[in-house]
C-alpha positions in Angstrom: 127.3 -49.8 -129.1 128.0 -53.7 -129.6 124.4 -53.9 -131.2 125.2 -51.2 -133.8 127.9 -53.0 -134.2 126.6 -56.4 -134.4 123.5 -55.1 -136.7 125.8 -53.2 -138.9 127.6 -56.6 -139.7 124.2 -58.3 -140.2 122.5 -56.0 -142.5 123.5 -54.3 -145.6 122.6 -50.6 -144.0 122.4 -49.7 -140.5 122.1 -46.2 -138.6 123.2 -45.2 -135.6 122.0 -41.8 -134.2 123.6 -39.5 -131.7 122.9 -37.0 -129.6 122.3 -35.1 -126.2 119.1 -34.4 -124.6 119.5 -30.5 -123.9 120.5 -29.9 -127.3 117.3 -28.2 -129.2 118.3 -29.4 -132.5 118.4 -33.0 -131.1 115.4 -32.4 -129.9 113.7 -31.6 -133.1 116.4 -34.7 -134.6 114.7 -37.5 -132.4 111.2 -36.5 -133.3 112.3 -36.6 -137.4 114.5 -40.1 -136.6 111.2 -41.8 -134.7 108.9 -41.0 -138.1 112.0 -42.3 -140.1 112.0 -45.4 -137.9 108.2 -45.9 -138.4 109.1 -45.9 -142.1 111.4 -48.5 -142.7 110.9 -50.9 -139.8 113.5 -53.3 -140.7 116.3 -50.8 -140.9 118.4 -51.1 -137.4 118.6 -47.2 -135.8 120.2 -47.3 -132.7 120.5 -44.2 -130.5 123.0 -43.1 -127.7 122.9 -40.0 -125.2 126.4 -38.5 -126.2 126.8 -37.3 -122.1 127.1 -41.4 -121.4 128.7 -42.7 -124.4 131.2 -40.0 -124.9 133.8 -43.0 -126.0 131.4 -43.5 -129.2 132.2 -39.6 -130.2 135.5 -40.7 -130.1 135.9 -43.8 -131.5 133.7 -42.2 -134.8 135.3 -39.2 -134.7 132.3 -37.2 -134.1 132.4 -33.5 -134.3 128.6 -32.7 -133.4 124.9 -33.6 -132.1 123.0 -34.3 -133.8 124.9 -36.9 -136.0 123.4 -39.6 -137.4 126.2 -42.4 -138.3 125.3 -44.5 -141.5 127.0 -48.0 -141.6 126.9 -50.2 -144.9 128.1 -54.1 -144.7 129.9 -53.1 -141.2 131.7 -50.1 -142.2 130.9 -46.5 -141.2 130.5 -44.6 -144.5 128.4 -41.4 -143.8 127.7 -38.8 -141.0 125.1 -36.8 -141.1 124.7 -33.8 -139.1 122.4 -31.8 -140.9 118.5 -33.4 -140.9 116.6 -31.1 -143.2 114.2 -33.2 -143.2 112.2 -36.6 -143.4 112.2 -37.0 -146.6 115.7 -36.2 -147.0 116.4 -38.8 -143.8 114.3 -41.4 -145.9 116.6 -41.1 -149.0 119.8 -41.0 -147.2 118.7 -44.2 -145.2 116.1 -45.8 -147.9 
């Protein structure tokens, strides 16, 4: 959490992407997030397991998995929660 944090503060954009393992959707999330990540390299994506970071979900105000939390100059602006798909994560996060 303190490197989001941190990274968001450092960098123009930053992501931050959340989920839980036995959610199926996450599931197909985390494979679409790891091609975005190939993609733009030098944009920070951090990830958290929702069932040990439940205090993120709160602090965010997160209402499901997967959510993807979009920062710009340190300040939460976007969540995502519907991936339809790389290209579409590209944009969002390009």
């Amino acid at each position: 959490m303190e490197n989001f944090e941190a990274a968001a503060e450092r960098n123009d954009k930053a992501a931050f992407y959340l989920y839980t393992p036995l959610c199926g959707t996450c599931q197909v999330a985390s494979r679409m997030i790891d091609v975005v990540t190939e993609m733009l390299p030098d944009l920070p994506i951090g990830k958290a397991d929702l069932n040990f970071h439940g205090e993120v979900a709160m602090k965010y105000a997160v209402e499901s998995v997967p959510c993807l939390l979009i920062a710009r100059k340190g300040e939460p602006v976007e969540k995502v929660y519907a991936f339809r798909s790389v290209p579409y994560l590209y944009e969002k996060l390009g």
